[in-house]
C-alpha positions as CSV (number, residue, x, y, z in Angstrom):
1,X,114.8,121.4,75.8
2,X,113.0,122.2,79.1
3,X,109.4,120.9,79.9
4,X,106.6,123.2,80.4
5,X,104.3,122.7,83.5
6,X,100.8,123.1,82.8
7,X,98.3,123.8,85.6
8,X,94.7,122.9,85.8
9,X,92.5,124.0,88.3
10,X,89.9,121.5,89.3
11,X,87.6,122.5,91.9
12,X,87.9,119.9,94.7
13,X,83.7,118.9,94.6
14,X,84.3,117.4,91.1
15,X,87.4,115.4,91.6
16,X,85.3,113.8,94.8
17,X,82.1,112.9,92.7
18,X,84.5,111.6,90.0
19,X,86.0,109.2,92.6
20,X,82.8,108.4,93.5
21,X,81.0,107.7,90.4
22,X,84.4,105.8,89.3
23,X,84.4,103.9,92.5
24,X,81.5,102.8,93.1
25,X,79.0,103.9,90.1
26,X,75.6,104.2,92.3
27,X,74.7,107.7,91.3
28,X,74.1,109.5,88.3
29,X,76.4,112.7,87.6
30,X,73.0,114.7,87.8
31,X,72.5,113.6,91.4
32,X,75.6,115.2,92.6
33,X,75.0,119.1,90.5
34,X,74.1,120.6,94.1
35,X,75.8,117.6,96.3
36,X,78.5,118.8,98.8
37,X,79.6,115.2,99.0
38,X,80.1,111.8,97.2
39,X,78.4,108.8,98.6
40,X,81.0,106.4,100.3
41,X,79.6,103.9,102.6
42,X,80.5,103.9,106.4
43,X,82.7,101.1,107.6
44,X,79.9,98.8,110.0
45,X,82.2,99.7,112.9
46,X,82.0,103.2,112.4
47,X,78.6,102.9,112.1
48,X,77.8,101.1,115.2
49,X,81.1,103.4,116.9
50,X,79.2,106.4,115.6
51,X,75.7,105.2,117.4
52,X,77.5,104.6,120.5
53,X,79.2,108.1,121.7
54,X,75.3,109.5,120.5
55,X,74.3,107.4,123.2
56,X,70.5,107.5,121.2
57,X,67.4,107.0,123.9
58,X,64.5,105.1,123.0
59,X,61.9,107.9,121.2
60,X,64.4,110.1,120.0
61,X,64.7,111.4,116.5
62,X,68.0,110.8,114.1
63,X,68.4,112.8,111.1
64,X,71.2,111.0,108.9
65,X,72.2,114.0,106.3
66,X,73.1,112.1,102.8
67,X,71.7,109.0,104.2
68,X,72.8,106.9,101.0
69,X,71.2,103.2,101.7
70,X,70.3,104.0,105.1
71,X,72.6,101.6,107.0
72,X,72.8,104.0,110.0
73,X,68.9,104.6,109.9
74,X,68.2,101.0,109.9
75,X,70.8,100.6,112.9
76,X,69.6,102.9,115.2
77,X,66.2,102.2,114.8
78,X,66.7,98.5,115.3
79,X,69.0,98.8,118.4
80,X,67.7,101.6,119.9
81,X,64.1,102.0,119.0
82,X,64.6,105.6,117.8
83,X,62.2,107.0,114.8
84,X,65.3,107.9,112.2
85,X,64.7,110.2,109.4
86,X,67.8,110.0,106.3
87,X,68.0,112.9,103.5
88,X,69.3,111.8,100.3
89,X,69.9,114.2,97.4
90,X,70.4,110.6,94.6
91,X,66.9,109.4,93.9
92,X,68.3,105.8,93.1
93,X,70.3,106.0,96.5
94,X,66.8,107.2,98.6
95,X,65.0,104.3,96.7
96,X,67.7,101.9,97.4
97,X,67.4,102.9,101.0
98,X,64.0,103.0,100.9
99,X,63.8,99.8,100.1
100,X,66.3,98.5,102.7
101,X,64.0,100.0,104.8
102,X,61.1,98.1,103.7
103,X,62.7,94.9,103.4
104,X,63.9,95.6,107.5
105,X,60.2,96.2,108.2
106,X,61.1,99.5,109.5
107,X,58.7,101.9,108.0
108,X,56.9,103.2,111.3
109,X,60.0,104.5,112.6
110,X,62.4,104.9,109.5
111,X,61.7,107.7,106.9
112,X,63.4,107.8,103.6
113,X,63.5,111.9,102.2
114,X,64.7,112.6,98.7
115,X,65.8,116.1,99.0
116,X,68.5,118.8,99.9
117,X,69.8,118.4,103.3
118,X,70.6,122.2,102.7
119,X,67.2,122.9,102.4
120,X,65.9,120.5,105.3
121,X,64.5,121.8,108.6
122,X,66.6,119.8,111.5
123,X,64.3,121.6,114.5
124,X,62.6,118.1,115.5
125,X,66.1,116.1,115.5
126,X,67.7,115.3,118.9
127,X,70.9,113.6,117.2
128,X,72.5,114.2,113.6
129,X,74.4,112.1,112.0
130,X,77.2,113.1,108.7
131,X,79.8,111.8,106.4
132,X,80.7,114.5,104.9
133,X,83.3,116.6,103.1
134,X,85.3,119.7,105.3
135,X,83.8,121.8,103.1
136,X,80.7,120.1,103.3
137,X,80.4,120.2,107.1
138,X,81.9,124.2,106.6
139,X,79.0,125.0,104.6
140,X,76.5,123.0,106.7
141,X,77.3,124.8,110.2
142,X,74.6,127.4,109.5
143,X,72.0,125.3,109.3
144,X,72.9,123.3,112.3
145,X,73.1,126.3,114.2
146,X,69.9,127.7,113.0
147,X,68.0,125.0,112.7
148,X,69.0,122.4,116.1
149,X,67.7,122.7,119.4
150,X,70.1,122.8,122.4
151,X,71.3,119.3,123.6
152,X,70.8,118.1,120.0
153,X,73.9,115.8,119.5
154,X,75.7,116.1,116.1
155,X,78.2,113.3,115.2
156,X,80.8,113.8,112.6
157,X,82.6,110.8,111.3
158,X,86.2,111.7,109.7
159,X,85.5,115.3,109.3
160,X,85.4,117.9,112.1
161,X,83.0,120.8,111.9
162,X,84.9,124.0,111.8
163,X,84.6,126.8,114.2
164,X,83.0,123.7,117.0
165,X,84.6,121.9,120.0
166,X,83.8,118.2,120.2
167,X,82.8,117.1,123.6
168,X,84.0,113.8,122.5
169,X,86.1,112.1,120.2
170,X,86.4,108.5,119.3
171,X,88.1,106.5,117.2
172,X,87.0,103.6,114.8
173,X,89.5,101.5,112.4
174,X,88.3,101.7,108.4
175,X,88.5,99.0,105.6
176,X,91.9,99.6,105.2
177,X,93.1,99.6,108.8
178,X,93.7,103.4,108.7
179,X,92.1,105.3,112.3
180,X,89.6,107.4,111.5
181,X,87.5,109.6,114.0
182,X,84.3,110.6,115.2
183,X,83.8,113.7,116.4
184,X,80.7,114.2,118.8
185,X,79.4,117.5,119.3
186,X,76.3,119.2,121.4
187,X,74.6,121.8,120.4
188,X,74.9,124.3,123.7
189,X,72.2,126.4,125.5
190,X,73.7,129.9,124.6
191,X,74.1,129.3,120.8
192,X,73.0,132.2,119.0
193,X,70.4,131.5,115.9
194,X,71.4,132.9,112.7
């Protein structure tokens, strides 16, 4: 008697928002129908590591794509006085952050978007920030290269973006001691707009 193997195709998007809604349960399944990512919080030091090799000046603009609670918006605008702007496709993870943002104070320089990042212009952002599925950061490239101005700075954490050289790489140690890295990328003079 032999055993019969039966194979299941499961398209990768729904085994991550599984994990994430098992995980951490701070999203409705709704919330995720057009998401190219689950939400899973950046280690602090990534965070902060992620800030760093941005090297954010005072009056710039961050975008944060899938924001979550806004703990990189509510960094960089309290360490280096930047006017941050996070896109959040869960309504109960923009109102979480939202709050956050209130409780921090922060409203004249942090705003809290529920939307599509897919659907977001990025023309006034001088850095980006992501976490992000390959696939997600595959699918995002258009945009980025439609929508950001030369010079804008574009920083990946764990998750290159395909087709792009990094100018810089770093690394930052997660919650489980594993290495991740950070990829930092900028947006060149000749890039063609799509």
């Amino acid at each position: 008697m032999g055993f019969r193997v039966l194979r299941v195709s499961i398209p990768v998007s729904t085994l991550l928002v599984s994990f994430a809604l098992s995980a951490y349960g701070q999203a409705r399944l709704s919330d995720y129908k057009n998401n190219l990512a689950p939400h899973v919080r950046s280690p602090q030091r990534a965070v902060d590591r992620m800030l760093e090799i941005a090297k954010l000046k005072p009056g710039e603009t961050l975008y944060d794509l899938g924001c979550g609670e806004g703990q990189i918006l509510i960094a960089a605008a309290e360490r280096y006085k930047v006017k941050a702007v996070g896109i959040e496709i869960s309504r109960d993870l923009a109102d979480t952050a939202a709050e956050k943002v209130r409780k921090a104070k922060l409203q004249s320089q942090v705003t809290i978007v529920h939307g599509d990042f897919m659907q977001t212009d990025l023309s006034k952002a001088d850095v980006v920030t992501l976490y992000l599925a390959p696939l997600a950061n595959e699918s995002l490239r258009p945009n980025l290269e439609r929508y950001l101005r030369p010079h804008t700075r574009v920083v990946s954490y764990d998750y290159p973006i395909p087709e792009w050289k990094p100018i810089d790489t770093s690394e930052s140690q997660g919650r489980s001691g594993a290495v991740h890295t950070i990829y930092l990328y900028e947006i060149p003079d000749s890039i063609v707009k799509k």
